[in-house]
N, CA, C and O atoms as a printed pandas DataFrame, in Angstrom:
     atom_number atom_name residue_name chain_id  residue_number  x_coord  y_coord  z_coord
0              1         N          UNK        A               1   33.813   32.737  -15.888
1              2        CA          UNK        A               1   32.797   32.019  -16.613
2              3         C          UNK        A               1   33.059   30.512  -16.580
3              4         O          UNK        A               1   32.168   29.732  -16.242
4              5         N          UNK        A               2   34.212   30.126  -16.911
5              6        CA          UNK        A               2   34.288   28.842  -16.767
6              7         C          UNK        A               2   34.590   28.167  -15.499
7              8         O          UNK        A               2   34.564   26.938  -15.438
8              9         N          UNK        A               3   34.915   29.001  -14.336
9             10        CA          UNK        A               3   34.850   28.922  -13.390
10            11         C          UNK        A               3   33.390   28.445  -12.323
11            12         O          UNK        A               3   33.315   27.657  -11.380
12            13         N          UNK        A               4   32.466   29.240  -12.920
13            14        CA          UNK        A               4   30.897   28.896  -12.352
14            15         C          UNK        A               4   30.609   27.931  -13.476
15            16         O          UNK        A               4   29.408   27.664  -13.446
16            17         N          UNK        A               5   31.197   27.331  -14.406
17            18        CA          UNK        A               5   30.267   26.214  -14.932
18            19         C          UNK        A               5   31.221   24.863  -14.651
19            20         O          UNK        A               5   30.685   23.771  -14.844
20            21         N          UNK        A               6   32.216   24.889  -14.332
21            22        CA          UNK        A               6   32.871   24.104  -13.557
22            23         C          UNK        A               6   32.231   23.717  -12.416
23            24         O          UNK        A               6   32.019   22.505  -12.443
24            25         N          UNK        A               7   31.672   24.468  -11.013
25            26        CA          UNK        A               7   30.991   24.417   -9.764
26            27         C          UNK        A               7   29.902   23.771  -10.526
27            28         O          UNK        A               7   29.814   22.546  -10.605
28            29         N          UNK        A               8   28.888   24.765  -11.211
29            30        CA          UNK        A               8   27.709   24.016  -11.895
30            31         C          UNK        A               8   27.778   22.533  -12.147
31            32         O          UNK        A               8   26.792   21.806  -12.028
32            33         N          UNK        A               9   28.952   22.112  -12.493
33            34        CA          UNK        A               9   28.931   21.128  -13.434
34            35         C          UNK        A               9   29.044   19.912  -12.038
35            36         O          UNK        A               9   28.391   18.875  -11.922
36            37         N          UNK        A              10   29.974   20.406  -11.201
37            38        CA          UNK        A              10   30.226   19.450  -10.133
38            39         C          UNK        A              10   28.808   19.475   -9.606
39            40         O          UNK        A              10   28.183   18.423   -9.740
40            41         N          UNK        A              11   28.225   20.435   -9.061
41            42        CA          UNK        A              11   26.665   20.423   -8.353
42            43         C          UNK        A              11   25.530   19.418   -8.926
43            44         O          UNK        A              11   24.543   18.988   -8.328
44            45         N          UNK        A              12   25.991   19.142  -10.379
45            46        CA          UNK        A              12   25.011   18.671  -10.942
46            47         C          UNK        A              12   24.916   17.186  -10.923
47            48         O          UNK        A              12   24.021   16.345  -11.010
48            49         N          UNK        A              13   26.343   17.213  -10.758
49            50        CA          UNK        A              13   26.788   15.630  -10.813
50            51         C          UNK        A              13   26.681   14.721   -9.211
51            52         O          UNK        A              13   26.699   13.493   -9.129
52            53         N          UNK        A              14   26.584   15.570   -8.171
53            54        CA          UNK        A              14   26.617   15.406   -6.875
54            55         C          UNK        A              14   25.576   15.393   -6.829
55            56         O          UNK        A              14   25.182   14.344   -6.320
56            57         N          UNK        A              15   24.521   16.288   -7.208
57            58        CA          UNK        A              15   23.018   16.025   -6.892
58            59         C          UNK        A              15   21.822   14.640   -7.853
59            60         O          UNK        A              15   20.733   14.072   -7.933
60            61         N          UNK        A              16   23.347   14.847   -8.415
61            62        CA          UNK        A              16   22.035   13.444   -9.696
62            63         C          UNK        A              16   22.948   12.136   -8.649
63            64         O          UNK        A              16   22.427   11.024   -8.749
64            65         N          UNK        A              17   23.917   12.187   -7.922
65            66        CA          UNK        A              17   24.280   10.790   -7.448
66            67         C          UNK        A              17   23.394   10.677   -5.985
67            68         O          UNK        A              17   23.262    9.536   -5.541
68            69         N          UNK        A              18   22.798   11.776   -5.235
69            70        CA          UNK        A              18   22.264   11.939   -4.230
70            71         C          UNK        A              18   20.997   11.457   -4.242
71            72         O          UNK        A              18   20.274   12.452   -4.201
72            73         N          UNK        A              19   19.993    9.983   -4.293
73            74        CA          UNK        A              19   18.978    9.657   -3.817
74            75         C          UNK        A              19   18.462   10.212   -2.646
75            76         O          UNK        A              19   19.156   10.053   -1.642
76            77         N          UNK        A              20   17.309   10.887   -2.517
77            78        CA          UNK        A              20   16.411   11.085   -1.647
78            79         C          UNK        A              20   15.176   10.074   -1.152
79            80         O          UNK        A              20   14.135   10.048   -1.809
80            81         N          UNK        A              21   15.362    9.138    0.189
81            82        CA          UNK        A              21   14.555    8.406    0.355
82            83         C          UNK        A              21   13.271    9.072    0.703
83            84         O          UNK        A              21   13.134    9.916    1.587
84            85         N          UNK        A              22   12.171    8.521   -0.227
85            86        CA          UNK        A              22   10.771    9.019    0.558
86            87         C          UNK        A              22    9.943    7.932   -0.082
87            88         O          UNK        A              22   10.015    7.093   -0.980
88            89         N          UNK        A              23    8.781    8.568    1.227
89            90        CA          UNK        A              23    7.795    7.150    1.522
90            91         C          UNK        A              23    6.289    7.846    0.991
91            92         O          UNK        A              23    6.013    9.011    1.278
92            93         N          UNK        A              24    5.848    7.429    0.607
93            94        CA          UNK        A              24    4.409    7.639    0.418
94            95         C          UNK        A              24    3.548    6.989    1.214
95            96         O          UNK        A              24    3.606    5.803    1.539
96            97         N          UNK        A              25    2.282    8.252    1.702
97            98        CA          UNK        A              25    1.421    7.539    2.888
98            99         C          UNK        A              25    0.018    7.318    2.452
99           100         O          UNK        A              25   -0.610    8.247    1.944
100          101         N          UNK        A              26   -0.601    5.946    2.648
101          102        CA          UNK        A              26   -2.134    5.762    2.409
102          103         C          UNK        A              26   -2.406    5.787    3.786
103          104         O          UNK        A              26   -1.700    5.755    4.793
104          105         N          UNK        A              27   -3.888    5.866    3.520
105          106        CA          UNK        A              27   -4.767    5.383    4.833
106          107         C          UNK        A              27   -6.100    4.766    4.370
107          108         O          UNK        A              27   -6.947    5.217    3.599
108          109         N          UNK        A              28   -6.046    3.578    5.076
109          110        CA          UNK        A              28   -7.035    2.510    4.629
110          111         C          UNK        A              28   -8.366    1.870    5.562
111          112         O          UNK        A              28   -8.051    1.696    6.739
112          113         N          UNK        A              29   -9.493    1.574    5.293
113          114        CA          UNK        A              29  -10.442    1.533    6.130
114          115         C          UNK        A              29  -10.669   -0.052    6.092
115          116         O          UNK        A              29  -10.936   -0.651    5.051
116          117         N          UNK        A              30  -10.536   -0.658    7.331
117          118        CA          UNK        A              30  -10.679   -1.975    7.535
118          119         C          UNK        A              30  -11.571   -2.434    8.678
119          120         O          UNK        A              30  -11.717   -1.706    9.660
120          121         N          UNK        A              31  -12.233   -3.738    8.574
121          122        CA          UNK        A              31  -12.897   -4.518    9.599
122          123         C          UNK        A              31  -11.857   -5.147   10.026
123          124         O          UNK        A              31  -11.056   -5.745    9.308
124          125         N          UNK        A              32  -11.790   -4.990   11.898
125          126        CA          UNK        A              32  -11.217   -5.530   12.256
126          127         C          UNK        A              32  -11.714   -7.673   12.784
127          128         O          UNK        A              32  -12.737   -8.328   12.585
128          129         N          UNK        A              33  -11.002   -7.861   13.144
129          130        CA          UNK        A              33  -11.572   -9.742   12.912
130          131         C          UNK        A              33  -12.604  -10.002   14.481
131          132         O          UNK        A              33  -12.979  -11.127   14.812
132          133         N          UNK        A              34  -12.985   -8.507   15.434
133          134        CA          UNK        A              34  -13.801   -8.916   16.249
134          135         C          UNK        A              34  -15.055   -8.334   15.871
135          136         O          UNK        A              34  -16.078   -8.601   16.502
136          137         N          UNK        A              35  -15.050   -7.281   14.536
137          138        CA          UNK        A              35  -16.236   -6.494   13.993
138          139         C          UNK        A              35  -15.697   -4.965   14.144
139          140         O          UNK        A              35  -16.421   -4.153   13.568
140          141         N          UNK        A              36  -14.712   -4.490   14.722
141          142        CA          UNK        A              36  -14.861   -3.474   15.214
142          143         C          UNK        A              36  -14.128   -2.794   13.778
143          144         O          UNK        A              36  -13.408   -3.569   13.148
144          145         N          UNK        A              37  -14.303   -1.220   13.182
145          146        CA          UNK        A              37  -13.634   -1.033   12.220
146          147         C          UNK        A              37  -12.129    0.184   12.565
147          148         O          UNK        A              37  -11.625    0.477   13.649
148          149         N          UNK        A              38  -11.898    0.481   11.675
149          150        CA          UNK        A              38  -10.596    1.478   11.608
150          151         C          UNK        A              38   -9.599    2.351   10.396
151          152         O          UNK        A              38   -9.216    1.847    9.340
152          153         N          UNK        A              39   -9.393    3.345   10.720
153          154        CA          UNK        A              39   -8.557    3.904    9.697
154          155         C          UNK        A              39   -6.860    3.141   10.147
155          156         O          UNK        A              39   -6.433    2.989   11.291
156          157         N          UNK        A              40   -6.248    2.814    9.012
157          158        CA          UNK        A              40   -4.795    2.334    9.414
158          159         C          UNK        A              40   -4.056    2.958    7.785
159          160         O          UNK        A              40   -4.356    3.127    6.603
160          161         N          UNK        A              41   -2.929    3.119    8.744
161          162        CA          UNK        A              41   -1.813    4.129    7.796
162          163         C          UNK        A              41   -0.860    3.211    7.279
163          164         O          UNK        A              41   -0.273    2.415    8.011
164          165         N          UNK        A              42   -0.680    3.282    6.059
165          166        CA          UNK        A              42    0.500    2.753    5.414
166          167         C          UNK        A              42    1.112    3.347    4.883
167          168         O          UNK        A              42    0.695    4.422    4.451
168          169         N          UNK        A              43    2.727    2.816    4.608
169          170        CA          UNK        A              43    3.881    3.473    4.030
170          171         C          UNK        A              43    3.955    2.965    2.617
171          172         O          UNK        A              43    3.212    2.011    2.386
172          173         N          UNK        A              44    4.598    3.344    1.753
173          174        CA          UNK        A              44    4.927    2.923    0.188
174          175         C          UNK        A              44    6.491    3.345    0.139
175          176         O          UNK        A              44    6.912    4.285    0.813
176          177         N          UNK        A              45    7.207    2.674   -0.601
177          178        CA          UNK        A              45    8.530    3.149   -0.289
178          179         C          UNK        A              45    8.843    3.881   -1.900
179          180         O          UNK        A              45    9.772    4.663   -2.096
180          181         N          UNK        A              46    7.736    3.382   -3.094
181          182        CA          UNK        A              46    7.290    3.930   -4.101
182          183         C          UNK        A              46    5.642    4.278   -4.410
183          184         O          UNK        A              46    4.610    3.696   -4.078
184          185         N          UNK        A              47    5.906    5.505   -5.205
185          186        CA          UNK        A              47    4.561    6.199   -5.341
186          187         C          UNK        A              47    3.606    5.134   -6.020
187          188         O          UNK        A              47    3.704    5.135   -7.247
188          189         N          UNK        A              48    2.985    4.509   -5.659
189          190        CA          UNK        A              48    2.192    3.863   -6.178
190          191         C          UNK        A              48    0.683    3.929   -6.696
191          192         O          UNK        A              48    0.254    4.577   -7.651
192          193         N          UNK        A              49   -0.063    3.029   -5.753
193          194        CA          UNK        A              49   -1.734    3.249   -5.559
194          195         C          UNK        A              49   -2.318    2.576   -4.496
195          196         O          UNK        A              49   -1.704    2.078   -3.552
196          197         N          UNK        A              50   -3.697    2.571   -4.697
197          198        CA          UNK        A              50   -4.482    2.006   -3.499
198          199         C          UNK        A              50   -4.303    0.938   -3.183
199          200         O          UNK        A              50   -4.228    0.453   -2.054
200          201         N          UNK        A              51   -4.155    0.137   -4.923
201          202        CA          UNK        A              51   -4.638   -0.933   -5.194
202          203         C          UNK        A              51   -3.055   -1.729   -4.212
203          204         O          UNK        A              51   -3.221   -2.618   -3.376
204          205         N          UNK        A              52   -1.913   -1.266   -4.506
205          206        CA          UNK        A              52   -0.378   -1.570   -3.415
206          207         C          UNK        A              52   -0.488   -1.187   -2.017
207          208         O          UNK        A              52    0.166   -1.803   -1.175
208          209         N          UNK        A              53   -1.276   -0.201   -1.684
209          210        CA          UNK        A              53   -1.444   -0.112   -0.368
210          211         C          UNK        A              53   -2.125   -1.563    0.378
211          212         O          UNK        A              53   -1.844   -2.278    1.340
212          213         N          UNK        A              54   -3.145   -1.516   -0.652
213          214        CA          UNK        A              54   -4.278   -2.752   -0.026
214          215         C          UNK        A              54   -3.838   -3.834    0.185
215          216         O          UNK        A              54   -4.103   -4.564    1.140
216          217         N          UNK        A              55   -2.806   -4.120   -1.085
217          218        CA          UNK        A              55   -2.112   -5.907   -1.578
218          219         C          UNK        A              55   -1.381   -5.767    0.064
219          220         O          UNK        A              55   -1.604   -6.679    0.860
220          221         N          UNK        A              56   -0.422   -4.451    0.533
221          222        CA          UNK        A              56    0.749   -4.329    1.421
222          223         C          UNK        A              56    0.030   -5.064    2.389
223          224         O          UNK        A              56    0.178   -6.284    2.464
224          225         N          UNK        A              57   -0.968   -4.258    3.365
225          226        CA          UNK        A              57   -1.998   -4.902    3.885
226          227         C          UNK        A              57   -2.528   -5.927    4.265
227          228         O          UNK        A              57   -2.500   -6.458    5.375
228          229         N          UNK        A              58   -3.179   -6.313    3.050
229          230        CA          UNK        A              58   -3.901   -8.051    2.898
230          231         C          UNK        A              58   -2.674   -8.884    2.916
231          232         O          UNK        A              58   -2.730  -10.038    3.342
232          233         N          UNK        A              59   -1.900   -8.522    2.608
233          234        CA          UNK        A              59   -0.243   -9.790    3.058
234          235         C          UNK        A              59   -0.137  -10.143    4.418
235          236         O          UNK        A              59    0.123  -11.283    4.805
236          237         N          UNK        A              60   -0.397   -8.880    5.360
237          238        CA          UNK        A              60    0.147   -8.822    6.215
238          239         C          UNK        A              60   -0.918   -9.058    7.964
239          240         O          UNK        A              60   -0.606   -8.997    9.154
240          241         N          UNK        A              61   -2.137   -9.316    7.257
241          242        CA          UNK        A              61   -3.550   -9.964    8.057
242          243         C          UNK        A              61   -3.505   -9.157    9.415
243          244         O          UNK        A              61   -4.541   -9.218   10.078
244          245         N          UNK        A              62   -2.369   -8.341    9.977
245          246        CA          UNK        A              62   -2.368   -7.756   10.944
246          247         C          UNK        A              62   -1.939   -6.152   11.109
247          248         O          UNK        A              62   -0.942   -5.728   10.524
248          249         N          UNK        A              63   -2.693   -5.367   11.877
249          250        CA          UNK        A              63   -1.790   -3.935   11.732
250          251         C          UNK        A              63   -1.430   -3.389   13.221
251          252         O          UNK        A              63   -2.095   -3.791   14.175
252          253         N          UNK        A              64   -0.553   -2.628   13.371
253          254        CA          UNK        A              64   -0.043   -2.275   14.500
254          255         C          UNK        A              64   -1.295   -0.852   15.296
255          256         O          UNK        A              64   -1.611    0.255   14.863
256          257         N          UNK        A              65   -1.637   -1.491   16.388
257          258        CA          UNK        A              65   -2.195   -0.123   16.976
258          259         C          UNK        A              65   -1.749    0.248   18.295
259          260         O          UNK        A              65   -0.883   -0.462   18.808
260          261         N          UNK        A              66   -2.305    1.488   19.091
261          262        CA          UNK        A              66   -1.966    1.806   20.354
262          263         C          UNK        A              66   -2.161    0.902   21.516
263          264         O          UNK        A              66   -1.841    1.122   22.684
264          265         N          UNK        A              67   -2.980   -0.600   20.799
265          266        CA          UNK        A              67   -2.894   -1.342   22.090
266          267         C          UNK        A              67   -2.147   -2.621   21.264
267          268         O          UNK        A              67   -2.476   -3.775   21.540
268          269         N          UNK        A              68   -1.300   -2.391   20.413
269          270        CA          UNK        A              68   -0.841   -3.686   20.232
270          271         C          UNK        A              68   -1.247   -4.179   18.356
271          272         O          UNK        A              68   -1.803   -3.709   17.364
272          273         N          UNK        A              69   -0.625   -5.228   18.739
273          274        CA          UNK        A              69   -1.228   -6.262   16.638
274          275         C          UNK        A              69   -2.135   -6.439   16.700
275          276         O          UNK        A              69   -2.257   -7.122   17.717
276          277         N          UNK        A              70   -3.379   -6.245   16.115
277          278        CA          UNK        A              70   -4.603   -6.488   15.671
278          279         C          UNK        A              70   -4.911   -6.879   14.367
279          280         O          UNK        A              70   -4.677   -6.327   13.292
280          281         N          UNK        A              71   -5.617   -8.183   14.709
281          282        CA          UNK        A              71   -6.210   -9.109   12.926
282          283         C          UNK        A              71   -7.468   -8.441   12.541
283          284         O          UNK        A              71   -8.545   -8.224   13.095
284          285         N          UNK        A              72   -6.881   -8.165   11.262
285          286        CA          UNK        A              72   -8.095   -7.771   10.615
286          287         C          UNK        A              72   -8.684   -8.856    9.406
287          288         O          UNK        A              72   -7.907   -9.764    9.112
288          289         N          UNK        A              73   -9.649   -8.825    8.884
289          290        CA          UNK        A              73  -10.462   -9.681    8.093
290          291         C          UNK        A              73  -10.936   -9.170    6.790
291          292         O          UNK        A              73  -11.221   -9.918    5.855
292          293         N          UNK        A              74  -11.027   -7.678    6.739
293          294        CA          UNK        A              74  -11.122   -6.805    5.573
294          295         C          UNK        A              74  -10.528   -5.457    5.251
295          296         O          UNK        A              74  -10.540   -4.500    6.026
296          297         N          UNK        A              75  -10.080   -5.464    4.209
297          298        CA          UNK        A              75   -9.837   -3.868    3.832
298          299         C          UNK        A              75  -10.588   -3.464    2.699
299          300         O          UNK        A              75  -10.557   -3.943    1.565
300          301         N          UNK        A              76  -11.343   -2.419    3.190
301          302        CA          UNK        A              76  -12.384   -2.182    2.341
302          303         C          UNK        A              76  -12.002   -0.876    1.273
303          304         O          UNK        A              76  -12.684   -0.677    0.268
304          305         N          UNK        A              77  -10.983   -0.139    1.584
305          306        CA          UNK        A              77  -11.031    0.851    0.494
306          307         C          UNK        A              77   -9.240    1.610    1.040
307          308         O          UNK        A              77   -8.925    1.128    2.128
308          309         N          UNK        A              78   -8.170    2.605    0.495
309          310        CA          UNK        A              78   -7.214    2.535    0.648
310          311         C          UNK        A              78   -7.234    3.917   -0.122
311          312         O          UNK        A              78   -7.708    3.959   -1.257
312          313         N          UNK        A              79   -6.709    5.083    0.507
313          314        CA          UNK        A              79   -6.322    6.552   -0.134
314          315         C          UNK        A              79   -5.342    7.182    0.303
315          316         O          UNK        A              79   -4.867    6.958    1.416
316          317         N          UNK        A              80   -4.763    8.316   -0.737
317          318        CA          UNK        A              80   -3.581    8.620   -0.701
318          319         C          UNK        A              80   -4.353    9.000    0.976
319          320         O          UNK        A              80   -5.502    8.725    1.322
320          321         N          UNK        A              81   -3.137    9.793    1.892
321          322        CA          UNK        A              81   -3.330   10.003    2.985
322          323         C          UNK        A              81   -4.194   11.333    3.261
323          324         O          UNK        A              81   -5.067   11.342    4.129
324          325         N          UNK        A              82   -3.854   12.616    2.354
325          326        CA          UNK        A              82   -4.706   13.875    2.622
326          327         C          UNK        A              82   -6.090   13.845    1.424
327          328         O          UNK        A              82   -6.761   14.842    1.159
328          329         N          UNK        A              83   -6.256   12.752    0.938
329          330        CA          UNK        A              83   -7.618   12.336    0.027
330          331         C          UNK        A              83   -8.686   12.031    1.018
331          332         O          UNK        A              83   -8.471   11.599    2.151
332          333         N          UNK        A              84   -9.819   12.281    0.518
333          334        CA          UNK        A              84  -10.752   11.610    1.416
334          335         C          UNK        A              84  -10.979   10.354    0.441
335          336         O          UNK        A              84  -10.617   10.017   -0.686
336          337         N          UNK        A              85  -12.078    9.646    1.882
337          338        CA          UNK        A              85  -12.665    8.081    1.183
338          339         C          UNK        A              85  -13.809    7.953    0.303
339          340         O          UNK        A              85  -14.388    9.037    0.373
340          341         N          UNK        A              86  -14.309    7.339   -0.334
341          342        CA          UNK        A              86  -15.292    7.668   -1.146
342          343         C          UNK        A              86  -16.307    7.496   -0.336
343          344         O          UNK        A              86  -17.322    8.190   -0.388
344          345         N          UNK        A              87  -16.064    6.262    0.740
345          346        CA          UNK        A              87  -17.378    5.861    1.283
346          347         C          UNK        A              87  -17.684    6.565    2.411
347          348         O          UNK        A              87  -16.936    6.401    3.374
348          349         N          UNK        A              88  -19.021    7.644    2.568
349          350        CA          UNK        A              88  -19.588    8.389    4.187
350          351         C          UNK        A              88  -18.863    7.754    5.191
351          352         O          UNK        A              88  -17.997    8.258    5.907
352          353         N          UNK        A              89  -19.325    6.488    5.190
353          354        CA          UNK        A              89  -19.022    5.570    6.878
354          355         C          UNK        A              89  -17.502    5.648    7.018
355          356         O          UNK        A              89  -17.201    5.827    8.198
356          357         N          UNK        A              90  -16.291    5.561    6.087
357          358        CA          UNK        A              90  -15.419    5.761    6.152
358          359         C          UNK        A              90  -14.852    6.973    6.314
359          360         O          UNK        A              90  -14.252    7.091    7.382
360          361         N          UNK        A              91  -14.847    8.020    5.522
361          362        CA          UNK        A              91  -14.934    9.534    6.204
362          363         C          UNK        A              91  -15.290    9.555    7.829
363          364         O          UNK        A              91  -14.522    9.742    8.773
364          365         N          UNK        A              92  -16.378    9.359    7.828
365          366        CA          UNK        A              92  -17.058    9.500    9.648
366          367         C          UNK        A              92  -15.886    9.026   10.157
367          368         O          UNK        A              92  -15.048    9.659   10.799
368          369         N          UNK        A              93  -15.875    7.995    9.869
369          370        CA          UNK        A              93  -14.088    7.178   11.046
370          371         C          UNK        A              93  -13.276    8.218   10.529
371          372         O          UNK        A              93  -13.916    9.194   10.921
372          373         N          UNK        A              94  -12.438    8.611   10.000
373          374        CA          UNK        A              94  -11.702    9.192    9.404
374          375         C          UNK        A              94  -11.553   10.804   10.327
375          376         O          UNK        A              94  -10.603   11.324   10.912
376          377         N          UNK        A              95  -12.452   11.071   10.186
377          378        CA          UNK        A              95  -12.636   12.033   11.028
378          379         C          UNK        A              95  -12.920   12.163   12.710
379          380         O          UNK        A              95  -13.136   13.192   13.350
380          381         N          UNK        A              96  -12.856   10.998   13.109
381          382        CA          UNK        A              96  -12.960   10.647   14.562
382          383         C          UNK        A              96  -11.669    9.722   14.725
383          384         O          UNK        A              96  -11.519    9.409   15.906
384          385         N          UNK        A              97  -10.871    9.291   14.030
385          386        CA          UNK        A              97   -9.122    8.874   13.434
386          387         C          UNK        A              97   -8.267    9.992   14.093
387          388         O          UNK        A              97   -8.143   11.098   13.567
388          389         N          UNK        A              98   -7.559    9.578   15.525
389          390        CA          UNK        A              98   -6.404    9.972   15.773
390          391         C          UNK        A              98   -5.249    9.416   14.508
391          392         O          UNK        A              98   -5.118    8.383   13.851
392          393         N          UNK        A              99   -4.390   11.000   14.625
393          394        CA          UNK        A              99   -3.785   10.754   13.717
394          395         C          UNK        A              99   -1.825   10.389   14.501
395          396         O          UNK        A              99   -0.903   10.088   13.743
């Protein structure tokens, strides 16, 4: 008995010192700066909201795609990643959004 609450006791103490890094994912619908639009994925390194996805974003005037950095000019709306968007036109991309 005091044997398994000894182990217990160590397990407990090893697992409360053990941080687990995780990221939280948005995906956000933006005009890009030649007109053209897009779904773009962001990381959170805390659970946050849209409203931190967007700020992450708008800091950063550019996002990474398959052909390279691209400026964008707007971000129009920002959801957890398996949420949909509120707005139709955004869904539609969303759904034509390699992932």
């Amino acid at each position: 008995m005091i044997k398994n609450l000894l182990v217990l006791s160590v397990l407990l103490v090893v697992s409360a010192g053990v941080k687990a890094e995780r990221t939280y994912e948005y995906k956000c619908w933006l005009t890009m700066s030649d007109g053209s639009e897009m779904i773009a994925m962001v990381r959170l390194d805390t659970k946050g909201n849209h409203g931190q996805a967007r700020a992450k974003l708008a800091r950063s005037k550019v996002v990474e795609t398959a052909e390279g950095a691209r400026d964008f000019k707007k971000v129009h709306e920002c959801v957890e990643l398996y949420k949909p968007f509120t707005s139709s036109k955004a869904q539609s991309l969303d759904q034509r959004s390699v992932r």
